[in-house]
Backbone as CSV, one residue per row, in Angstrom:
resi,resn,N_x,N_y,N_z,CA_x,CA_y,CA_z,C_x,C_y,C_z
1,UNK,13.969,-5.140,11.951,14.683,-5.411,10.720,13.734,-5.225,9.535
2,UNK,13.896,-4.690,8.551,13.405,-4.200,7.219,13.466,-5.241,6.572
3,UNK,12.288,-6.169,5.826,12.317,-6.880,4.605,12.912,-6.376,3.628
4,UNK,13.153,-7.584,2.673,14.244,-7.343,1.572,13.327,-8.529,0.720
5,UNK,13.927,-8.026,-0.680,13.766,-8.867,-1.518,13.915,-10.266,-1.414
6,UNK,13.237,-11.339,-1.963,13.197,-12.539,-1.241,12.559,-12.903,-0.264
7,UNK,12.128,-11.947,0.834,11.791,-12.369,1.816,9.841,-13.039,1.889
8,UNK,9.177,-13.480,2.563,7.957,-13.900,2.479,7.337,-12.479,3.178
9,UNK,6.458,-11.949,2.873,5.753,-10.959,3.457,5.145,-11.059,4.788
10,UNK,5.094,-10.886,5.665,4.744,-10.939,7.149,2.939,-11.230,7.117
11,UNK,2.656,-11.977,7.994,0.918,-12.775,8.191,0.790,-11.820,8.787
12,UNK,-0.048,-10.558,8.834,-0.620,-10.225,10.140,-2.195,-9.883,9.853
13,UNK,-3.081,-9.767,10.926,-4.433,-9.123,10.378,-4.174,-7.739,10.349
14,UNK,-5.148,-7.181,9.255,-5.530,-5.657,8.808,-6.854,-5.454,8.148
15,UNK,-7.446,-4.764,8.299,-8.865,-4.680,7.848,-8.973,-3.971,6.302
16,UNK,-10.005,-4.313,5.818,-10.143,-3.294,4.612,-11.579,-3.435,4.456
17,UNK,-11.598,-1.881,3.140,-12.698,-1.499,3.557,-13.941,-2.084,2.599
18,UNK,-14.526,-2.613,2.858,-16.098,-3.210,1.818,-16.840,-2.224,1.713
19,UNK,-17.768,-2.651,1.056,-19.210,-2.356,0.780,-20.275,-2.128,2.587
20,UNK,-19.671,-3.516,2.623,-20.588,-3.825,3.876,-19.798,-3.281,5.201
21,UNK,-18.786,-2.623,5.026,-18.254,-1.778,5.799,-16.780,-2.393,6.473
22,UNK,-15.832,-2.560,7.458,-14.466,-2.605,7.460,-14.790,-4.761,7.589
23,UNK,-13.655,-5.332,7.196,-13.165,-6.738,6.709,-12.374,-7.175,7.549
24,UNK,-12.528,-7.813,8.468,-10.498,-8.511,8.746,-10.303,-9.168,7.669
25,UNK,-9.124,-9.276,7.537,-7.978,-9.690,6.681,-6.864,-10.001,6.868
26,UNK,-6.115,-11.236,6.727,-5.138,-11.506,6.633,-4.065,-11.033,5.522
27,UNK,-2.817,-10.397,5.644,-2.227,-10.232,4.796,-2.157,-11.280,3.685
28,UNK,-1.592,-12.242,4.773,-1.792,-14.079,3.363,-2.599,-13.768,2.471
29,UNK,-3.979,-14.169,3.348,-4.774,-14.010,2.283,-4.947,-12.656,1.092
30,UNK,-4.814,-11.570,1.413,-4.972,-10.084,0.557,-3.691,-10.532,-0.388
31,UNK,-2.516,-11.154,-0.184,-0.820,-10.731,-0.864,-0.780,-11.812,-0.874
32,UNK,-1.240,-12.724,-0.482,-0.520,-14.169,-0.925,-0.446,-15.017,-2.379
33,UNK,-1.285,-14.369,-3.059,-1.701,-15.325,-4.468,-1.160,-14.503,-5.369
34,UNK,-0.783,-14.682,-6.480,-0.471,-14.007,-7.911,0.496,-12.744,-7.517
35,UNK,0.197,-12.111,-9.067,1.295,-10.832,-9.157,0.448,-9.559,-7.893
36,UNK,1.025,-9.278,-6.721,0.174,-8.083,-6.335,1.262,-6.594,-6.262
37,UNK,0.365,-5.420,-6.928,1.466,-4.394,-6.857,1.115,-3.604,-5.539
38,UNK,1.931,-3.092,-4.375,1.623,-2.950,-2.957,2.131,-2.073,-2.913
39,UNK,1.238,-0.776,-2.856,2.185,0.481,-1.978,1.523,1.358,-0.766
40,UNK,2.176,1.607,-0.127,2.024,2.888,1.279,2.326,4.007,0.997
41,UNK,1.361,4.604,1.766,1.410,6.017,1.834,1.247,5.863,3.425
42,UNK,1.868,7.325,4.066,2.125,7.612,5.188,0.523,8.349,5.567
43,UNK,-0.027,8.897,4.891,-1.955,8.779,5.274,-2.478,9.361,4.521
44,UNK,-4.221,8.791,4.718,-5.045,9.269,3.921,-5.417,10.570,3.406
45,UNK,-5.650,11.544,2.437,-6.501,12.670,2.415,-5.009,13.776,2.573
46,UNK,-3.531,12.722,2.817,-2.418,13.761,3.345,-1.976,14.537,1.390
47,UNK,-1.420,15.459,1.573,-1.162,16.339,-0.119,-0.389,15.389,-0.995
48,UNK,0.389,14.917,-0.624,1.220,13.905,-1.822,0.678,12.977,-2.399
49,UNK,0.472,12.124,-1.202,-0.603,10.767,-1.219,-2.404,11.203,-1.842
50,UNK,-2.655,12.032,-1.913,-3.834,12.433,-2.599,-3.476,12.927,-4.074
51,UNK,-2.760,13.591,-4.038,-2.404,14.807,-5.288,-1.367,13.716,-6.162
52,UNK,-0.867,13.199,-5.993,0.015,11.711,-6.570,0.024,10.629,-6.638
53,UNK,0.320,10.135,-5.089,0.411,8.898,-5.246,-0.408,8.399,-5.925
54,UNK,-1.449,8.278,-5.127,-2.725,7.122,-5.080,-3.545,7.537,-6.507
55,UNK,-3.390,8.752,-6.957,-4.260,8.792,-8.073,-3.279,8.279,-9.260
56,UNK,-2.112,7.949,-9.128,-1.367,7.361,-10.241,-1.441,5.777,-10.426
57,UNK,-1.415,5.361,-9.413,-2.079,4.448,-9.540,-3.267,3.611,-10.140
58,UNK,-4.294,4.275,-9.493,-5.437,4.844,-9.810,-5.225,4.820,-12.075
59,UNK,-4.625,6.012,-12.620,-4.509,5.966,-13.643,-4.168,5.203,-14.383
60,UNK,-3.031,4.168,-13.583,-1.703,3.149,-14.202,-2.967,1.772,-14.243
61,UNK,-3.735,1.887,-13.659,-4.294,0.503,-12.995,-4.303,-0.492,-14.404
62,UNK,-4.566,-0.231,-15.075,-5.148,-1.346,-16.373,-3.777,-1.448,-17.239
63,UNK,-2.551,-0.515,-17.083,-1.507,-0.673,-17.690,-0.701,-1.747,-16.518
64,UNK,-0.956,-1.524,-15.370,-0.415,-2.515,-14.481,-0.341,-3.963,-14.641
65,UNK,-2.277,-4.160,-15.016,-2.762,-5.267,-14.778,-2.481,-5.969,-16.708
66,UNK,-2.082,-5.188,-17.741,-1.328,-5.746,-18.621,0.002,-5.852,-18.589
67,UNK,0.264,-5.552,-17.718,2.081,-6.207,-17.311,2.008,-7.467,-16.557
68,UNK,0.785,-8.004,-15.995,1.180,-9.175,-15.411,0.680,-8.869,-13.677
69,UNK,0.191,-7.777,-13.095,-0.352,-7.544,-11.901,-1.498,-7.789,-11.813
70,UNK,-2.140,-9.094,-10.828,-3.573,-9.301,-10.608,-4.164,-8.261,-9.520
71,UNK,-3.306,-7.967,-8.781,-4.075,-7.188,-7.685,-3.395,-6.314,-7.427
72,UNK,-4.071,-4.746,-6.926,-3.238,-3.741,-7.141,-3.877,-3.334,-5.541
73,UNK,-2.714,-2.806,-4.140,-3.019,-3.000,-2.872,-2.586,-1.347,-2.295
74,UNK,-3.588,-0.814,-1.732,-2.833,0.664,-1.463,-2.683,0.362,0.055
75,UNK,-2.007,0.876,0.763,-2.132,0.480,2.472,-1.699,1.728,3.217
76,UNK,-2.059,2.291,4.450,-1.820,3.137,5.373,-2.357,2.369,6.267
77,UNK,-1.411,3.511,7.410,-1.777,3.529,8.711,-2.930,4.451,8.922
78,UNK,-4.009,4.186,8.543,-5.604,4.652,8.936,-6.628,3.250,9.219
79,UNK,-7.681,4.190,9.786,-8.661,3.051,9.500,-9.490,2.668,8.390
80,UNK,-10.250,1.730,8.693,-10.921,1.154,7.319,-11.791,2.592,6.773
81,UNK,-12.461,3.146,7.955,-13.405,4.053,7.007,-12.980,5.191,6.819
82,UNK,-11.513,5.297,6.578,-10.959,6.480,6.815,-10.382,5.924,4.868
83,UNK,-10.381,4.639,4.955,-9.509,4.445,3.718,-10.535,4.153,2.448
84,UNK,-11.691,3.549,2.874,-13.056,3.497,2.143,-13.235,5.078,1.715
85,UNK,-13.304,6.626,2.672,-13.494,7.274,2.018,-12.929,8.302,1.183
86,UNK,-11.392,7.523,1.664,-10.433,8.153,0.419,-10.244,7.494,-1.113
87,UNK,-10.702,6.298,-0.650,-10.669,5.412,-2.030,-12.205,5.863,-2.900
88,UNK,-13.330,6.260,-2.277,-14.175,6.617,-3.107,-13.748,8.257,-3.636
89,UNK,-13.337,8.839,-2.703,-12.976,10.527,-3.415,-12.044,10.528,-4.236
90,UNK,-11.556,9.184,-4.554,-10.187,9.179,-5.441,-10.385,8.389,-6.795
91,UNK,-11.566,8.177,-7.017,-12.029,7.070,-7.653,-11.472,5.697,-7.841
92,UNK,-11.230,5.516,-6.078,-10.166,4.145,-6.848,-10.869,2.825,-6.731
93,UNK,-11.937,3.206,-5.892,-12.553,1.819,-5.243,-12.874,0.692,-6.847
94,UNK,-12.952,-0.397,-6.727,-12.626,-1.254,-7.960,-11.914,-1.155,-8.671
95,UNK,-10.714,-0.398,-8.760,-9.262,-0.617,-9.182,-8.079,-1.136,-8.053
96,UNK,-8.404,-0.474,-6.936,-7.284,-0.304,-5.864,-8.269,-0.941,-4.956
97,UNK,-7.783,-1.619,-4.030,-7.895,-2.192,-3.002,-7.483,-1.432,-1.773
98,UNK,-7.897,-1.115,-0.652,-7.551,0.178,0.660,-7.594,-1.130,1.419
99,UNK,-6.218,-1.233,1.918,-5.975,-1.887,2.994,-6.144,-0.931,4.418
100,UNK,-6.499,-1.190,5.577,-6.089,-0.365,6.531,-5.076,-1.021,7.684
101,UNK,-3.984,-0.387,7.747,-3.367,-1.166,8.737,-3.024,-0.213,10.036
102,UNK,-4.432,0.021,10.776,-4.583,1.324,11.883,-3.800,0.823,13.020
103,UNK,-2.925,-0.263,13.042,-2.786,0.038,14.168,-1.192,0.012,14.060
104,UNK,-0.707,0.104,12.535,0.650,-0.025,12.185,1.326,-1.467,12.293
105,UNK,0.447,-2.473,12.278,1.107,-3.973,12.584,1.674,-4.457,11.518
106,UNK,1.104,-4.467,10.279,2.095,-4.905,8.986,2.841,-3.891,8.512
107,UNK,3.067,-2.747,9.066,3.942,-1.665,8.563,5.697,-2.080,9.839
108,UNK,5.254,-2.052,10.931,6.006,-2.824,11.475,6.697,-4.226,11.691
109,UNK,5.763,-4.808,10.984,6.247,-6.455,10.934,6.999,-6.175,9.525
110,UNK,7.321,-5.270,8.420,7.726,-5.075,7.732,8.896,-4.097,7.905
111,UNK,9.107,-3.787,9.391,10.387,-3.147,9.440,10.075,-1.476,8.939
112,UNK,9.229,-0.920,8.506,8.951,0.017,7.411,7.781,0.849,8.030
113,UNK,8.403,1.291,9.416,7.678,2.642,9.728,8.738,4.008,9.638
114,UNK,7.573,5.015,10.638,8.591,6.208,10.888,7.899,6.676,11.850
115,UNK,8.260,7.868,12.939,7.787,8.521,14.012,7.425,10.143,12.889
116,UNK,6.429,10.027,13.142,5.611,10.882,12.809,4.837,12.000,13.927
117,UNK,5.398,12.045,14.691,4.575,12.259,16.269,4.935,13.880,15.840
118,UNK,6.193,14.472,15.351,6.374,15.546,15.333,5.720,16.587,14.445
119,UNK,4.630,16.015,13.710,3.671,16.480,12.786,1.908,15.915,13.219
120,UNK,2.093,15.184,14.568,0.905,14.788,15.273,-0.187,13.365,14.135
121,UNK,1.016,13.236,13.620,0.767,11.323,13.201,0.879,10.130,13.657
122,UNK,1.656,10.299,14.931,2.162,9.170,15.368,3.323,8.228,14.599
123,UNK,2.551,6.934,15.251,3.618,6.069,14.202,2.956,5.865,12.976
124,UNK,3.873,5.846,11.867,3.153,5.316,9.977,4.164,4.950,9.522
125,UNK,3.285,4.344,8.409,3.924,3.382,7.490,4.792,4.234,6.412
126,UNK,5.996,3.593,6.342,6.890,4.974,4.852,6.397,4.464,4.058
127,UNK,6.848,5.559,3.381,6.098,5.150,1.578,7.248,4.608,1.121
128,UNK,6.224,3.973,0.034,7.131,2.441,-0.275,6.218,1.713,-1.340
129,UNK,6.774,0.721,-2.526,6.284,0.437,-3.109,6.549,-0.866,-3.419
130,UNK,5.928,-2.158,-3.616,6.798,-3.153,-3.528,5.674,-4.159,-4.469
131,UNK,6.684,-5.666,-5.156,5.896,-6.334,-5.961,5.935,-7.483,-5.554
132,UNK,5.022,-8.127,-4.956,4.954,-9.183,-4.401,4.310,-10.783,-5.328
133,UNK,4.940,-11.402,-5.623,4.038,-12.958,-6.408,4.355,-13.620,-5.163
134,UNK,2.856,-14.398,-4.905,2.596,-15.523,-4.242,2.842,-14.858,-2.690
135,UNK,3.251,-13.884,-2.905,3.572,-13.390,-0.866,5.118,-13.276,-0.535
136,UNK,5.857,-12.943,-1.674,6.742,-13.271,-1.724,7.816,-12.000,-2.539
137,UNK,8.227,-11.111,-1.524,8.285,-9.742,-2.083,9.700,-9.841,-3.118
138,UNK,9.674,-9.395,-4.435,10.251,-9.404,-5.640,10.692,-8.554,-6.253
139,UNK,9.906,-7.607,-5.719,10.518,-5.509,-5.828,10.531,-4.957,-4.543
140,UNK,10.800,-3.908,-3.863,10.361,-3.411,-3.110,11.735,-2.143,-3.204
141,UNK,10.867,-0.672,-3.012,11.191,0.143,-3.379,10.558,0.856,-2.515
142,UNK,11.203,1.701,-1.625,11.355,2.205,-0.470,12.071,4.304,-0.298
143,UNK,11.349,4.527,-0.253,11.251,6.123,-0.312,12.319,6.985,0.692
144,UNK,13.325,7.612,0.476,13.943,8.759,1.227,12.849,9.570,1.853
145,UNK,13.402,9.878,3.228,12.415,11.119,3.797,12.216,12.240,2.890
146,UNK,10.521,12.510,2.736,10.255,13.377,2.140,9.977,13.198,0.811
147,UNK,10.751,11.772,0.257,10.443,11.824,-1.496,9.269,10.865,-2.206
148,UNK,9.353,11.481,-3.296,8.309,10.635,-4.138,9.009,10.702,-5.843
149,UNK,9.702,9.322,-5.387,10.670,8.797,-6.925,9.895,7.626,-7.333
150,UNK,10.254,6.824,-6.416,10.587,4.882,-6.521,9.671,4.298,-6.322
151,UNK,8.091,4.971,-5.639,7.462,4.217,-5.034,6.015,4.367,-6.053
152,UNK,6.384,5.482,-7.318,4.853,5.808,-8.100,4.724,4.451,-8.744
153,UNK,3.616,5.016,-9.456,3.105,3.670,-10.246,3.671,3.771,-12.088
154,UNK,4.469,4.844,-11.924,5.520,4.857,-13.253,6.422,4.117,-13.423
155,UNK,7.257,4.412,-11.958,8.427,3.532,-11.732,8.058,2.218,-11.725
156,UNK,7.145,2.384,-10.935,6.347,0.320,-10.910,6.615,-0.122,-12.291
157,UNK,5.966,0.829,-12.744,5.609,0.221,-14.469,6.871,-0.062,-15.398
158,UNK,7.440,1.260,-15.104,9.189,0.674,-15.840,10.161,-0.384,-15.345
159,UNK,9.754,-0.917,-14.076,10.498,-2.262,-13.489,9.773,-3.400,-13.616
160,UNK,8.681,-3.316,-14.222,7.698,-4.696,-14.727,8.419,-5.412,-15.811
């Protein structure tokens, strides 16, 4: 079943990536406090999610965080050092936060994968964009196969 608005965001561990190299993490803890703006991409280094997504973000970051967003959360189904070195080629590291959720557990506890196997991805997380206060999802905006409308950090910005 797919979360919905209202709902509390799912506890699970996922790593992200430090300095000192990959983190466990609890979702709670990463999404649980304040305004956080949360989106997926289906993977790292992939053409959309490089060439768009994540660098709009990336751009939006300080217009975000004057709308009222303390923490701004990017997440895939990769691993930590797969997401550490897309977040440094993207310049996002200290704006964006790289969650990794490699093994697809909060993409699934969120209802919000896809079979990807037929492009040799496996299972991933859809893209999706969602606004969570306190852990407690308040937007969430969820992508047609193939598109990129609902989930940029424009749209974020015009539903703030």
């Amino acid at each position: 079943m797919t979360v919905k608005v209202g709902d509390k965001a799912p506890n699970v561990d996922v790593m992200i990536a430090t300095a000192d190299g990959p983190q466990k993490a609890s979702t709670q803890d990463l999404l649980g406090k304040g305004k956080v703006a949360l989106f997926s991409v289906p993977g790292a280094f992939t053409p959309t999610c490089s060439a768009r997504h994540l660098p709009g973000f990336v751009e939006k970051a300080d217009q975000l965080k004057a709308k009222g967003v303390d923490k701004i959360v990017c997440m895939s189904v990769n691993d930590a050092f797969v997401m550490k070195a897309w977040g440094e080629a993207q310049n996002a590291l200290g704006k964006i936060e790289m969650l990794a959720d490699g093994n697809g557990d909060f993409s699934r506890a969120l209802g919000l994968t896809f079979d990807g196997k037929g492009f040799g991805m496996g299972e991933r997380g859809q893209r999706f964009a969602a606004v969570l206060e306190d852990g407690v999802i308040r937007q969430l905006h969820v992508e047609a196969p193939g598109a990129f409308e609902v989930s940029s950090a424009e749209y974020m910005l015009s539903k703030l």
